[in-house]
N, C-alpha and C positions, 0 to 999 in steps of 0.2 A: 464492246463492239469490235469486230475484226474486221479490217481492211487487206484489201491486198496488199502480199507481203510483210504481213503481220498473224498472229495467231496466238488469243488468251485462253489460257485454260484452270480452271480450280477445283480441285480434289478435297473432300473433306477429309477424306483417307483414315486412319483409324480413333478420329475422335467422333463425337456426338453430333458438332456445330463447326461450320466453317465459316470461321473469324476473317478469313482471306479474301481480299479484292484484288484480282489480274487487269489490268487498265489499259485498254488502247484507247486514244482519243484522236480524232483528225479534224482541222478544220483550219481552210483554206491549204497554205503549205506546210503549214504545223502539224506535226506527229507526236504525241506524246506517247509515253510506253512507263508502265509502273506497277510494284507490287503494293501492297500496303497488307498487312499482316498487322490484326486487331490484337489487343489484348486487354486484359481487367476483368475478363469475365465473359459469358458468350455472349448476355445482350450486348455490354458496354462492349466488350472487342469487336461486335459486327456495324456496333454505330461508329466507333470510330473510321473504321476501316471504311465504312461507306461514305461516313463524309468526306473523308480525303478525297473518294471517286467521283462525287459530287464537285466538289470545288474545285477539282483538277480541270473538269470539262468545263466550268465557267471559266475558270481564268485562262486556258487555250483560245475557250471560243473570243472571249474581248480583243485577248491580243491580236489575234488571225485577222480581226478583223481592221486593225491599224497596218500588215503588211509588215513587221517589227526587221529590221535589218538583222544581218547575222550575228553583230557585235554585241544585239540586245535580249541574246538568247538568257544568256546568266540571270540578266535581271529578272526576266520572269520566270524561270524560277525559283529564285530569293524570295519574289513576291507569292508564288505560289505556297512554298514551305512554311511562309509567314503567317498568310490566311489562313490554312490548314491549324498552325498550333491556336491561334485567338477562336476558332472557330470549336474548338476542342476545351477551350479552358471554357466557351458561354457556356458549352453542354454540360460542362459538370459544376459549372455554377448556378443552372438553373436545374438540376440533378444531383443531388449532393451522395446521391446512394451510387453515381456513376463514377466516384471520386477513384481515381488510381485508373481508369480507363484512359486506353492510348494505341497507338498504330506507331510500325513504318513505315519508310517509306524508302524507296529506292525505283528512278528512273530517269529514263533520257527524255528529251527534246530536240528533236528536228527541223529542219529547215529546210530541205534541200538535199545537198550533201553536207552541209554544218550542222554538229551536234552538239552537245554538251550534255550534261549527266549531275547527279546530284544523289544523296544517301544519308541517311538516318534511320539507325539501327542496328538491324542485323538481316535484314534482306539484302541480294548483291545485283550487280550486275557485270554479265561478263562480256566481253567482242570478241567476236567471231571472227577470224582470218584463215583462210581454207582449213586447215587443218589443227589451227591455233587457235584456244579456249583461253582467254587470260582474265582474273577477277579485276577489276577494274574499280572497284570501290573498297573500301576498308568498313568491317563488319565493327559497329560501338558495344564491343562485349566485354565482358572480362576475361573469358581465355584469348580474344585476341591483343586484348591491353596486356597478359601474360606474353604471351609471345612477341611484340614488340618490344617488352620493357628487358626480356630475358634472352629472347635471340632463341629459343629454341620451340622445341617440337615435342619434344617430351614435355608432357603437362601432368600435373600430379595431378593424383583422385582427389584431392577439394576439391582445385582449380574447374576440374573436368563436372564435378558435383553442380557448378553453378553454369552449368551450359546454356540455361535457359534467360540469364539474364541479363539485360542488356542496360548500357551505361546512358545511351541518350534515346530517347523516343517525341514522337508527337503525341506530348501527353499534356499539351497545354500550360507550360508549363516556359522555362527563356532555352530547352535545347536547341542548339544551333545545326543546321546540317552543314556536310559537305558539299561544294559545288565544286564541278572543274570542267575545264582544267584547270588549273591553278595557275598555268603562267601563260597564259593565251586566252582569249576571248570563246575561241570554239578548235575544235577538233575537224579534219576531214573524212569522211567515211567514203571508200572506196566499192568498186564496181565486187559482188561477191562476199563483201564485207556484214557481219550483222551482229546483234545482241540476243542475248540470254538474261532475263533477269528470272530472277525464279525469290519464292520465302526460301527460309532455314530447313522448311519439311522436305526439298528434294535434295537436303545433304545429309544422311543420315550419321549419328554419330558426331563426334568433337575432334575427332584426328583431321579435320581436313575435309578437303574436296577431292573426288577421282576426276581429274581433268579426260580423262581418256576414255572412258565410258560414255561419258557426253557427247564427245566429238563424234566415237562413232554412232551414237544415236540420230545427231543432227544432220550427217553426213549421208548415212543409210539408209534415211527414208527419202520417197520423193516427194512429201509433201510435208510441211509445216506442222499442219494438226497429226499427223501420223508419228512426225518424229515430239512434239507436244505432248501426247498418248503415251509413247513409251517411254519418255522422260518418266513422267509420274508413274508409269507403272515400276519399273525398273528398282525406282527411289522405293517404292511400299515392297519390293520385293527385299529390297533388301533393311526391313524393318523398320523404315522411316515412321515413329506413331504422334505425327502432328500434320496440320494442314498441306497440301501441297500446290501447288500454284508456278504453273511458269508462263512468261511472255516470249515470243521469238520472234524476231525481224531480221529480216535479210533485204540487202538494200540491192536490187533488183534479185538474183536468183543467185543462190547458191551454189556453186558446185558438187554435183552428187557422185559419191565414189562405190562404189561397191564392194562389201564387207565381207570376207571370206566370214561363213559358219553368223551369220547375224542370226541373233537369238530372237526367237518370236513371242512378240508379247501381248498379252490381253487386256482390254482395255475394257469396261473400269477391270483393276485389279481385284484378284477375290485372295480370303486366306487360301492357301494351298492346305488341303485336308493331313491329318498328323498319320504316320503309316500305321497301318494295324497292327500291334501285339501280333508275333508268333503265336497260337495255341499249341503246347505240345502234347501227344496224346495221352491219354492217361497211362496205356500198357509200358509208353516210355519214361513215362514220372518214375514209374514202379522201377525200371531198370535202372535210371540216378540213381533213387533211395538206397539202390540198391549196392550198389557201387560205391556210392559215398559214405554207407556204413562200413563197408568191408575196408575201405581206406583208412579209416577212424577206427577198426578195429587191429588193422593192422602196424598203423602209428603209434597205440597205444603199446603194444606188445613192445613193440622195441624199443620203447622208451622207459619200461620198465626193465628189461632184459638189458641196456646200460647201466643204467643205476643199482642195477645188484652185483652185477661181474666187470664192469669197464673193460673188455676185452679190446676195446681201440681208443686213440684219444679221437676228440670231434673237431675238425678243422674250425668250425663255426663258434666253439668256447675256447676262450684267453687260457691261454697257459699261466700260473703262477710263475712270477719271474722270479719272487725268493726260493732262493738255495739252501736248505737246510743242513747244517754238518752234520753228520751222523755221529750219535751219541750213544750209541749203542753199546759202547765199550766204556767204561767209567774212567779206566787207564788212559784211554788216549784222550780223552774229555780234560783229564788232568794236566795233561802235557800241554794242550793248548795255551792254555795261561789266560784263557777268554780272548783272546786275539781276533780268533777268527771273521769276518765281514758282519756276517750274523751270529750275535752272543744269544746265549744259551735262555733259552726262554727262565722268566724271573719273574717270582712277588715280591713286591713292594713290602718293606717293615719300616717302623720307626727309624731303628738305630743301623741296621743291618738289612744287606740284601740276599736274600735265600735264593742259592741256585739248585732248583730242584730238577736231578736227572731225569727225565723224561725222552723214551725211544720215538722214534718219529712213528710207528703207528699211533702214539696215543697222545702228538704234538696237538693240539687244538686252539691256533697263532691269533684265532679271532677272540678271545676269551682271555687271553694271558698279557700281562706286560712285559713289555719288552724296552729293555737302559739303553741306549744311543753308548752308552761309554763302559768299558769294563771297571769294577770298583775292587780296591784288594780290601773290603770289611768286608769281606763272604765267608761263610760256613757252607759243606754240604752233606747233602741230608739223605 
């Protein structure tokens, strides 16, 4: 149900079944606002999800009707999150095939101008201050238990592998949620001030949230369900393939800004069609072919026409760095004394090492052994 100044919306977006409940509830001066995001499976994700929605409205309506002062906001939602898990554990105790089914949950409670908030899972809520988007709850996952435990942003590929799964749920089970504030009884929500809660499917990806795209979606439209609309579409545009679901309130009216170049969006979102293939014509095929042979026949040429004459050397192939001494003279081969850097190519024998003169055309260094040290037990030959 939407109320003035409030606005739910839920996208199946690119799955089969939409496990997602958007929740506005009112009664008396109580506003409640919440996602719940099923899981275990499509039926058991949309039972859970839907009882939540269920017993959210009951226990609103009870309270509203006691006038609950602003200090006893907390508690009922404590008792709200309560009911919700015991009412989730009868389901899959009298369901045993529903076993592993579970929801989040993440939402505020109103009063007036006193709110308070509360989270379990990995749905969020964020508040709105003109131009300031800020998350307000802490997501139960593991890449963000990564990122508190290690301070960073950088998340490796396991980490990022397990995007889907979350540390605490309403799964009937003793998870606790978060309530806050934490050092105060309620928060005050100011003139222009509002929330955003939205599931995990309008954040696409595990880097994070774009705070900035948000803002100017909410900011840009003039109506709630328009900017509601292009939230989800925006998020499926840019690949989101899970449910998508947000809530928006603004506590009287927002201030509307105007967006230079605001992009137009369609609501429901469709796939954008893939661009057609080039066809190139055939006489033009024939003109590649044709081309690409004469290339391939031209590369071959000259790659035979090195390798017979080396009339240049090739910037692209290593120079041999050994120096060979010229041996070509058996006289000055003599006078060396083997000295030289690189000794005279040698086979190996028992007793004696053979230096066989060999001129450097017919040196062949990958084939022969070559002594580290000159030996005076030589002969040659």
């Amino acid at each position: 149900m939407n109320t003035p100044g409030t606005y739910a919306l839920k996208f199946k977006g690119r799955r089969e079944y939409n496990q997602d409940e958007a929740i506005v509830v009112k009664h008396g001066k109580l506003i409640f606002l919440g996602i719940a995001d099923g899981m275990g499976g499509h039926e058991a994700g949309e039972l859970a999800s839907k009882a939540v929605a269920d017993i959210s409205d009951q226990i609103i309506s009870d309270a509203a009707k006691k006038e609950p002062a602003s200090d006893e906001l907390k508690s009922i939602l404590e008792k709200l999150f309560s009911e919700c898990q015991q009412e989730i554990s009868r389901i899959v105790a009298d369901n045993t095939e529903k076993a592993g089914m579970g929801t989040t949950l993440s939402c505020v409670l109103l009063s007036g101008d006193h709110y308070v908030w509360g989270n379990i899972g990995d749905s969020r809520v964020y508040h709105f201050n003109g131009s300031r988007l800020k998350k307000i709850t802490t997501d139960h996952s593991i890449i963000e238990d990564y990122r508190n435990q290690f301070g960073s942003e950088d998340i490796p590929a396991y980490i990022r592998s397990q995007s889907n799964v979350i540390t605490r749920s309403l799964s009937g089970d003793g998870d606790q949620p978060d309530i806050y504030p934490v050092d105060k009884d309620f928060e005050i929500i100011k003139r222009d001030e509002g929330f955003l809660l939205c599931s995990d499917g309008l954040i696409p990806g595990t880097s994070g949230d774009d705070i900035d795209w948000m803002v100017k979606i909410i900011t840009g439209n003039s109506t709630l369900k328009d900017a509601a609309e292009d939230l989800v579409s925006h998020a499926y545009d840019l690949g989101s393939n899970d449910n998508i679901s947000v809530v928006l309130y603004e506590h009287h009216d927002f201030e509307r800004i105007t967006v230079p170049d605001f992009p137009k969006y369609v609501y429901p979102p469709v796939e954008k069609p893939l661009k057609p293939k080039t066809e190139i014509p055939e006489n033009k095929k024939i003109r590649y072919r044709g081309r690409i042979s004469l290339a391939l026949i031209a590369l071959l040429s000259f790659i035979g026409y090195w390798i017979l004459f080396k009339p240049f050397p090739l910037p692209f192939l290593p120079e041999n760095s050994v120096t060979y001494p010229d041996y070509s003279n058996p006289e000055d081969y003599l006078d060396t004394g083997l000295n030289h850097d690189y000794d005279a190519p040698a086979v190996r024998s028992e007793d004696t090492v053979k230096i066989k003169l060999i001129t450097p055309d017919t040196i062949k260094h990958d084939t022969l052994l070559r002594e580290d040290k000159p030996h005076s037990n030589f002969q040659v030959e």
